[in-house]
C-alpha positions in Angstrom: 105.0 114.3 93.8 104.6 112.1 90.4 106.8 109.0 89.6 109.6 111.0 88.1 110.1 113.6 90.8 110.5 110.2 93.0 112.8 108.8 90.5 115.0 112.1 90.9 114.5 112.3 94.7 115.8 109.3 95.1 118.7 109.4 92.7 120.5 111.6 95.2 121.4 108.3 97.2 124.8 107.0 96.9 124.6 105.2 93.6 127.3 102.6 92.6 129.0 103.0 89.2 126.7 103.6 86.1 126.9 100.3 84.3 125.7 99.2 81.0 123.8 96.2 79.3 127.1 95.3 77.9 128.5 94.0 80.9 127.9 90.6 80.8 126.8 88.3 77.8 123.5 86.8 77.0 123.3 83.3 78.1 123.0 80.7 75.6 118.8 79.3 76.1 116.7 76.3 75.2 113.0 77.4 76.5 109.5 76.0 75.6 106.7 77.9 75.9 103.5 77.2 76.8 100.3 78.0 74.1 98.5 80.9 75.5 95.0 80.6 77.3 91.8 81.5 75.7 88.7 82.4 77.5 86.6 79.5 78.3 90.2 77.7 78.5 89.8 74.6 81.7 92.4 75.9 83.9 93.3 73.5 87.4 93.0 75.6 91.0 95.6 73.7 93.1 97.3 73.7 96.3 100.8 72.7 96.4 101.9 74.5 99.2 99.4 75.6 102.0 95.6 75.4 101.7 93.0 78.1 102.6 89.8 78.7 103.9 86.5 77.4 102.2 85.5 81.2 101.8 89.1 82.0 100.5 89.1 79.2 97.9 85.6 79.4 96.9 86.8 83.7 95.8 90.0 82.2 94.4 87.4 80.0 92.3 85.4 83.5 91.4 88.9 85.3 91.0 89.6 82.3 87.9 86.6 82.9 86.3 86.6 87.1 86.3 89.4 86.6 84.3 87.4 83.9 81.8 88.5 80.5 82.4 86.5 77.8 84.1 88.1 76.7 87.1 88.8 72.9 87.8 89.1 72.1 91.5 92.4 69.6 92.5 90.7 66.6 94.2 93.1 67.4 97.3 93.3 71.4 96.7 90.6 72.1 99.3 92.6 69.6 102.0 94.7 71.3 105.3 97.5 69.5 106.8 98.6 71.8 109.3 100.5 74.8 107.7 100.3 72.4 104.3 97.1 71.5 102.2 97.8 67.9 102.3 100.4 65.6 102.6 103.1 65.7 99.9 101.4 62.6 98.0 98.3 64.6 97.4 99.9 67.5 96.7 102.1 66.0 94.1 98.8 63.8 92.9 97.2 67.0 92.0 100.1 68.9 90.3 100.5 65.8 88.3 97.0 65.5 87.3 97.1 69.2 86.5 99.7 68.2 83.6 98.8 64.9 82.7 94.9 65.6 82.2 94.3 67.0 78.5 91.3 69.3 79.1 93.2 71.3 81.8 95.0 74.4 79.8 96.5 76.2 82.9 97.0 75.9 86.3 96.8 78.5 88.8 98.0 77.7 92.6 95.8 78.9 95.0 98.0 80.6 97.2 101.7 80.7 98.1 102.8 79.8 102.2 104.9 77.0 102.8 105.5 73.7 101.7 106.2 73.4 98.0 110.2 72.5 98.3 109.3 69.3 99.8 108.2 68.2 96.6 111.0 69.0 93.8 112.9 65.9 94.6 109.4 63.4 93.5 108.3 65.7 90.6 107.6 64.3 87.4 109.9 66.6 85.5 109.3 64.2 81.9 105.3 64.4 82.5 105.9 68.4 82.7 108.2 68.6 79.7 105.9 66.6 77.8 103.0 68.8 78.5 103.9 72.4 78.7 101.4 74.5 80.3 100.6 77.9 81.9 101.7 77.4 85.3 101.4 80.1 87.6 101.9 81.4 91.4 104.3 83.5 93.7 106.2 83.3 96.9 106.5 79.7 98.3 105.6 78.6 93.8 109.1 80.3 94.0 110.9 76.5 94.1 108.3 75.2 92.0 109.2 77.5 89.7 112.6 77.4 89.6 113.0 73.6 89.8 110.4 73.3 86.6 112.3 76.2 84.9 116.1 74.4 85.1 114.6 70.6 84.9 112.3 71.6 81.9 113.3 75.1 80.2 109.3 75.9 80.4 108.5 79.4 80.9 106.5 79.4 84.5 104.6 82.8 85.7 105.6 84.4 88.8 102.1 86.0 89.3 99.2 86.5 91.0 97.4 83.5 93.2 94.3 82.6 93.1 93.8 84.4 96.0 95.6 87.6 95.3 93.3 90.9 94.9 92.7 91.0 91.2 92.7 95.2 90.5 92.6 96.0 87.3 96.8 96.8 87.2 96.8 93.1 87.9 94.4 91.5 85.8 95.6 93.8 83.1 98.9 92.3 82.9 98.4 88.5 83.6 95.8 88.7 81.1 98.2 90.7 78.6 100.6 88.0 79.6 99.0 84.8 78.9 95.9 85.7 76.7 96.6 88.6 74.5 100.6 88.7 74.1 102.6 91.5 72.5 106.4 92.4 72.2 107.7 94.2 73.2 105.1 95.2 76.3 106.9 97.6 78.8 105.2 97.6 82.4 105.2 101.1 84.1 105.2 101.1 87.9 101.8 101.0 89.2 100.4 104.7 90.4 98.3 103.1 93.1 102.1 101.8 94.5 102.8 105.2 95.1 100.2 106.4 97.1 101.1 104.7 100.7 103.7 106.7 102.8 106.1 104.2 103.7 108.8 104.5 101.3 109.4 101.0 101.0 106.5 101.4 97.7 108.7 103.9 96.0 110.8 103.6 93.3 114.9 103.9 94.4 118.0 104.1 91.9 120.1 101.3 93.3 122.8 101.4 90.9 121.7 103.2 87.2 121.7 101.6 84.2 119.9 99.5 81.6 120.1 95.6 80.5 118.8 93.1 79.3 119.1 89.6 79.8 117.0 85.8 80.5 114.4 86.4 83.3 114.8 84.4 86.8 114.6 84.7 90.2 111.4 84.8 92.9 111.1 85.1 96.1 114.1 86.1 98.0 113.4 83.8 101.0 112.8 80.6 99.1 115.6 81.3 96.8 117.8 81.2 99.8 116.1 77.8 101.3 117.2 76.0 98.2 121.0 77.4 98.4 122.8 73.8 98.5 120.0 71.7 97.3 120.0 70.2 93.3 116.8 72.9 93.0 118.9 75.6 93.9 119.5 78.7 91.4 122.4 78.4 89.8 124.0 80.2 86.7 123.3 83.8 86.9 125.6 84.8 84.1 123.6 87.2 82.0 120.5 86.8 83.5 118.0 89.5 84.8 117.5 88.8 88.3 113.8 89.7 90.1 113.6 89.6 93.6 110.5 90.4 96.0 109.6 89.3 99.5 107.3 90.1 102.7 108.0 90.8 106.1 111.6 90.1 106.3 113.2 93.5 108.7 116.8 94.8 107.2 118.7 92.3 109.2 117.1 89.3 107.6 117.5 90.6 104.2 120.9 91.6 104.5 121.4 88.0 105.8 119.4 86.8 102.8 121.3 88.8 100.1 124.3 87.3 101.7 123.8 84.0 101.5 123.0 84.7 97.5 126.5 86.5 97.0 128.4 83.3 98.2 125.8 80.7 96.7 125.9 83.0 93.0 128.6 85.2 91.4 126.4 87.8 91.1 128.6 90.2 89.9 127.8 88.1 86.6 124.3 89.1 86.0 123.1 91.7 83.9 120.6 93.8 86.3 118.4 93.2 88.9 114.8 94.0 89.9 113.6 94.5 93.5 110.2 94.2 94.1 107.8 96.1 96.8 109.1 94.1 100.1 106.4 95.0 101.5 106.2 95.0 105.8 109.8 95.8 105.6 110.5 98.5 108.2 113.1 97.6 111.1 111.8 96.5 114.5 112.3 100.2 117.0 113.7 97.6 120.1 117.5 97.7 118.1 119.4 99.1 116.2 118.7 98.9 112.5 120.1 100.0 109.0 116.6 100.4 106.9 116.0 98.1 103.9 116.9 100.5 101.4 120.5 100.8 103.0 121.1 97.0 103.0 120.1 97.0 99.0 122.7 99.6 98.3 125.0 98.2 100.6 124.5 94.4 99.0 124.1 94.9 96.2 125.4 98.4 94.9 128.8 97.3 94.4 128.2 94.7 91.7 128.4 96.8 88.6 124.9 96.2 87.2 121.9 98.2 87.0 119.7 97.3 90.3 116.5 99.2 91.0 113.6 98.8 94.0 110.2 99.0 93.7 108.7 97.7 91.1 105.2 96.7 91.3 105.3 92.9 91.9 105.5 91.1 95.2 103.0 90.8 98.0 101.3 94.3 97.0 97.7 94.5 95.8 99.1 95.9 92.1 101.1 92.8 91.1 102.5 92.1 87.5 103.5 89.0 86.3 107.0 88.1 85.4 107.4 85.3 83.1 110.5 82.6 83.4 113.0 82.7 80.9 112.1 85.0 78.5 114.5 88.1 77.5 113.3 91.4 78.9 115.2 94.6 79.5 115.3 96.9 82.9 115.9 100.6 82.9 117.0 101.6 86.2 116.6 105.3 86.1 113.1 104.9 84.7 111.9 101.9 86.8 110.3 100.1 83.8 110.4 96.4 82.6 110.1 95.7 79.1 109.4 92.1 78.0 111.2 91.7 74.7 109.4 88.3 73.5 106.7 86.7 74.4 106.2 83.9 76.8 103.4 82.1 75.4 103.2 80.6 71.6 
């Protein structure tokens, strides 16, 4: 069965109303973006959530330069702190040398976990306007992200870690991303996605439609964590929302989703794009709705085009989405088309 006979498969699920890009307007923006990488670039390798294994740092290390750039080590990136790399001090010490130092042209966190929402409120938000650069991660970067994105308007990359598995789908796209940018660049879901039984990998019609609209979003659980804090997400008006996550079972993602319809009007946003959450499948010792239920159920009444499945998340075929910038989703197709670029 190819991608479209899954697409039409799965269209026979209860679809909410068709809607239509015109929905909801496109918000007003003041973005900076960062000047693309170049091989040979300095990018930093930091830690700013949890910290890994000499082995697993030492093949993010290998992972940065595969891809061309020489990898600069944060003086406190190798550290462990219980679940954190260091203490929030070093962490923030090396995320703010990671700006401030003029040789360094990106920065790549090594790996997602836990941790990085302890330091939004002692970020040096004026240090990051004043020296936009590639920044890029997934998962716990989620706050890091958002925080940056709504203090700074620069254009952050919800992408792979330094750790991630680095196929070719993936280092395809971050490359196409932040070295060799085009508009606009559509991203197809990844046939190596489809191959694994569990249908939590497959494409589903949510509601149908296409939009287009500001890019935001992250990881689901995160995004939830900062609900009531000054980092939290905020305006959603007009804005294509991407969410991903990894095992969270139906009830926690129904809790989740919940929490974001009373923090968000998100009947106000143009579309939304659901990643692979991958390890999703109910526990068998209760009763369970399965995870593709509680996405139609949350989120197939809003009026907006909402699809699952595309390839981004905590999946070996990952593409990068890029904060801020205007791309458009086609439901009933399952593509992702990036309608500017995010790096100057």
């Amino acid at each position: 069965m190819d991608r479209r006979d899954i697409l039409k498969a799965v269209a026979a699920l209860p679809l909410a109303a068709t809607a239509t890009a015109q929905s909801n307007r496109m918000p007003s923006r003041k973005i900076t973006k960062p000047k693309r990488l170049a091989a040979g670039d300095a990018v930093a390798v930091i830690a700013p959530s949890s910290g890994v294994s000499k082995q697993a740092f030492d093949r993010a290390l290998e992972n940065i330069r595969i891809l061309g750039f020489v990898p600069k080590e944060g003086k406190h990136a190798r550290g462990s702190k219980g679940f954190l790399s260091g203490t929030d001090d070093e962490r923030l010490q090396d995320l703010h040398w990671a700006f401030r130092d003029a040789e360094i042209k990106g920065i790549w966190c090594v790996r997602g976990g836990s941790g990085s929402p302890r330091l939004l409120p002692d970020l040096d938000y004026q240090l990051i306007k004043k020296n936009p650069k590639v920044f890029i991660g997934f998962s716990d970067i989620t706050a890091l992200h958002l925080a940056i994105f709504q203090k700074t308007g620069l254009v952050t990359f919800h992408g792979p870690v330094g750790t991630s598995e680095y196929s070719e789908y993936t280092k395809k796209h971050v490359l196409n991303m932040l070295v060799t940018p085009s508009a606009p660049y559509k991203v197809d879901v990844s046939e190596f996605n489809l191959q694994p039984a569990s249908e939590l990998f497959r494409p589903t019609i949510v509601s149908p439609g296409r939009c287009r609209g500001p890019l935001t979003g992250g990881n689901l659980s995160l995004i939830g964590a900062l609900a009531g804090t000054p980092f939290a997400l905020k305006d959603v008006r007009g804005r294509l929302l991407f969410l991903e996550d990894i095992n969270e079972p139906p009830y926690k993602v129904d809790r989740l989703l919940t929490q974001l319809r009373q923090s968000v009007d998100l009947k106000t946003v143009a579309g939304i794009a659901l990643g692979v959450f991958a390890s999703g499948e109910p526990t068998r010792d209760a009763p369970s709705a399965s995870l593709l239920s509680v996405f139609q159920d949350r989120l197939g009444d809003l009026g907006v085009p909402v699809v699952y499945g595309l390839s981004f998340g905590h999946i070996r075929d990952n593409f990068t989405l890029p904060m801020g910038i205007v791309a458009e989703l086609d439901a009933e197709k399952a593509t992702l088309t990036f309608l500017e670029t995010a790096v100057k």
